[in-house]
N, C-alpha and C positions, 0 to 999 in steps of 0.2 A: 077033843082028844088029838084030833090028826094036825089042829095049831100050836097045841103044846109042843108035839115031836117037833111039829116045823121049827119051833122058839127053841129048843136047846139042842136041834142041828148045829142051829146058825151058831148059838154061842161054841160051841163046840169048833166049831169051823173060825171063830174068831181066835178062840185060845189056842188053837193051834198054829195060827198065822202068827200069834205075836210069841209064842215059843219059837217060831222057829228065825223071827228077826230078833229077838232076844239070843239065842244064841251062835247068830252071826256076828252079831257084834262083841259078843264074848270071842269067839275066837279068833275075830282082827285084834283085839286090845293082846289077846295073849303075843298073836306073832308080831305085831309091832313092838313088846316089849323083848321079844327074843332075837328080834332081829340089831335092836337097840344093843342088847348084852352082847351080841356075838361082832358087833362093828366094835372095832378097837381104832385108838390114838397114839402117836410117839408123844411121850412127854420126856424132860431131859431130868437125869436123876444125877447126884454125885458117887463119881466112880470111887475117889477117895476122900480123907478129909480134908476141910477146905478153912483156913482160917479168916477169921475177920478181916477185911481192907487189906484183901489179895484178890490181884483180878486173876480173873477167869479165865483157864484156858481150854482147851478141845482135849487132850489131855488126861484133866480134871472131871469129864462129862461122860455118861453113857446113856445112852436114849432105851425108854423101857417103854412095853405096849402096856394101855391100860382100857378098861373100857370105853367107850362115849359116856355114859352115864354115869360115870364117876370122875368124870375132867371137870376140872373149873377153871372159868374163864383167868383165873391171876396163874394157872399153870404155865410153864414155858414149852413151846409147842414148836417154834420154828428158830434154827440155827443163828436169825441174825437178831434175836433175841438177846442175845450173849456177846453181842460184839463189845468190844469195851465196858467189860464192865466188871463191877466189885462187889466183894459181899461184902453186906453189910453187917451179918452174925456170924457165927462160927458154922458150919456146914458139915455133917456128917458123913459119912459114906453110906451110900443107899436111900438119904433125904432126895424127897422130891424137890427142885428147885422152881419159886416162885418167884414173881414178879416185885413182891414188897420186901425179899430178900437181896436185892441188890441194888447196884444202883451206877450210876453214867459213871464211868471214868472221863472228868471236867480237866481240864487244860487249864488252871488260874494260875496269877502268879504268886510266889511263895508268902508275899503278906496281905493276900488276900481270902475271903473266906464266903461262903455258898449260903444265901439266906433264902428257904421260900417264900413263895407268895401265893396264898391257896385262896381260890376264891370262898368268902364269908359275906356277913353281913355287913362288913365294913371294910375290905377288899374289893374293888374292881378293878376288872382288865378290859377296858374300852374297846381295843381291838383285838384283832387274833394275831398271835402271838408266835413264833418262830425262835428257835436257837440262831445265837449271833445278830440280832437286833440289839437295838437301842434303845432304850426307854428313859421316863423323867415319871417321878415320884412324887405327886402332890399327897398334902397331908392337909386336913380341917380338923381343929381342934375348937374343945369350950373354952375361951378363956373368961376370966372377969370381965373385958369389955365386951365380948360376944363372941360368935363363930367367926375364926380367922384361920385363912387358910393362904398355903405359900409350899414353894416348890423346892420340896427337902433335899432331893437328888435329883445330881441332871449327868446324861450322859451314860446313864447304867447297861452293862452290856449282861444278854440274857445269855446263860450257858447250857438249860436245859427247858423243854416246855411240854407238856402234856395234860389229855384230856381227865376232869377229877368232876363228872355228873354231879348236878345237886338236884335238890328238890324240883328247883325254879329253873334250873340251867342245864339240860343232861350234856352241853356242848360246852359247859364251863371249863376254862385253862389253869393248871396250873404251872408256876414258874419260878424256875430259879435262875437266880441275880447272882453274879461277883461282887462282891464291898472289899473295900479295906474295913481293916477289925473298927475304926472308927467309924465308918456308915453302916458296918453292920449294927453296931450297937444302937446306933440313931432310929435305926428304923425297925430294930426286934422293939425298943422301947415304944414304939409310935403305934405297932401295934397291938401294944395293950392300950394305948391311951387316947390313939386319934378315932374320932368320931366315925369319920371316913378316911379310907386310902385310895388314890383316883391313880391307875399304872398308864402310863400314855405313851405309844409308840412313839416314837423321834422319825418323819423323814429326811433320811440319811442323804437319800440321791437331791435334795435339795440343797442341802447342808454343803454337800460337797460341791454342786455345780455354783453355788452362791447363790442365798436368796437373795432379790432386792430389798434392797434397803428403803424400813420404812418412811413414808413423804413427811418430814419435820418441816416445820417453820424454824430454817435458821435464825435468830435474833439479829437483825436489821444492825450494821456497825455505822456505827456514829461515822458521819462526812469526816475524813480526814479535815483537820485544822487546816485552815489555810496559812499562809503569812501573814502577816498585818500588814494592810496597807497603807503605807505613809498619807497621814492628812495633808493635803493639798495645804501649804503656807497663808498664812491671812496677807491679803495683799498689804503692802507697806501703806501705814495711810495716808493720803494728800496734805501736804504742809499748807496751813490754814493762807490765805493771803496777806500779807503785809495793810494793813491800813495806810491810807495814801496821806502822806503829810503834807500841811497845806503849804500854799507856796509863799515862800518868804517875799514879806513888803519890801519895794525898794529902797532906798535909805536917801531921806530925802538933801 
């Protein structure tokens, strides 16, 4: 009898102890969520309307609190967010403005045109990448004789660059190129058809200081012709001797 009491003290004394860590931890999860609700964030909203491929100004912007737990990271959150830049759709008054709603205002010149370059399964960007670099553009293609591959643009100057996570890459670049409408076409066509696209930094400071030039074998120039040297004359040649005639009998 008196180990039975003992035995449902003790469970008693259990279930009491885990009631009462059971509902400590309830009321951390509550105030961690109310403390969560009551932090707020400036996020930037449009003060007025705002039309397509018109840049941005201060203006144009009113910054509103909102909660933490309702911000996403593509929200616009800090003033230099907004520096140059354009929308890309038409913008309401009182729209929140996001990150996939605008975009760079790029500096190219008037016949040339903004291609990206995202990295895919047949996109890469070798190095890391920077606005105002240089790049070259190899392309490999299937042809009938096989994989052949060759350096489609050279000289490509990058106008914008940022970071687009994949699966395999969460530090993967993306970027945009200036063409003229004739390389853009080259290389939107390339990538639907090349196999792979290889983006290769250019260094510049080498370029500019001059690389050396690579060690050729110049082809060996033939010995300048001489004159012709006059043949030494055949000596004249010795007049044969006279035969000695005999000497005349004297008369008798």
């Amino acid at each position: 009898m008196i180990d039975a009491k003992r035995k449902a003290l003790i469970f008693l004394s259990l279930a009491f102890i885990l009631a009462i860590v059971t509902a400590g931890l309830i009321l951390n999860e509550i105030k961690q969520a109310q403390t969560a609700m009551g932090e707020t964030v400036e996020v930037a909203s449009a003060s007025k309307d705002i039309g397509s491929n018109r840049e941005i100004s201060e203006d144009q912007i009113e910054w509103i609190e909102m909660p933490k737990s309702s911000v996403v990271p593509s929200f616009i959150q800090r003033k230099n967010d907004l520096d140059k830049k354009i929308a890309l759709v038409n913008i309401k008054k009182g729209d929140i403005l996001s990150k996939n709603m605008l975009r760079g205002d790029v500096d190219i010149p008037a016949d040339h045109r903004v291609v990206m370059l995202n990295p895919t399964e047949n996109v890469l960007i070798d190095e890391e990448v920077t606005p105002g670099d240089i790049v070259d553009v190899i392309v490999s293609t299937e042809e009938k004789e096989g994989l052949k591959t060759q350096r489609l643009l050279k000289n490509v100057s990058v106008v914008q660059a940022a970071t687009m996570p994949t699966k395999d890459n969460p530090d993967a670049k993306q970027i945009k190129v200036s063409l003229t409408v004739q390389d853009a076409e080259q290389l939107i066509h390339y990538q639907n058809k090349a196999k792979q696209i290889r983006v290769l930094l250019v260094n510049t400071i080498a370029e500019e200081a001059g690389e050396p030039a690579k060690e050729t074998t110049a082809p060996e120039k033939a010995p300048a012709k001489q004159p012709a040297q006059e043949k030494p004359k055949a000596p004249a040649p010795t007049p044969a001797p006279k035969p000695e005639q005999p000497a005349s009998k004297p008369a008798n």
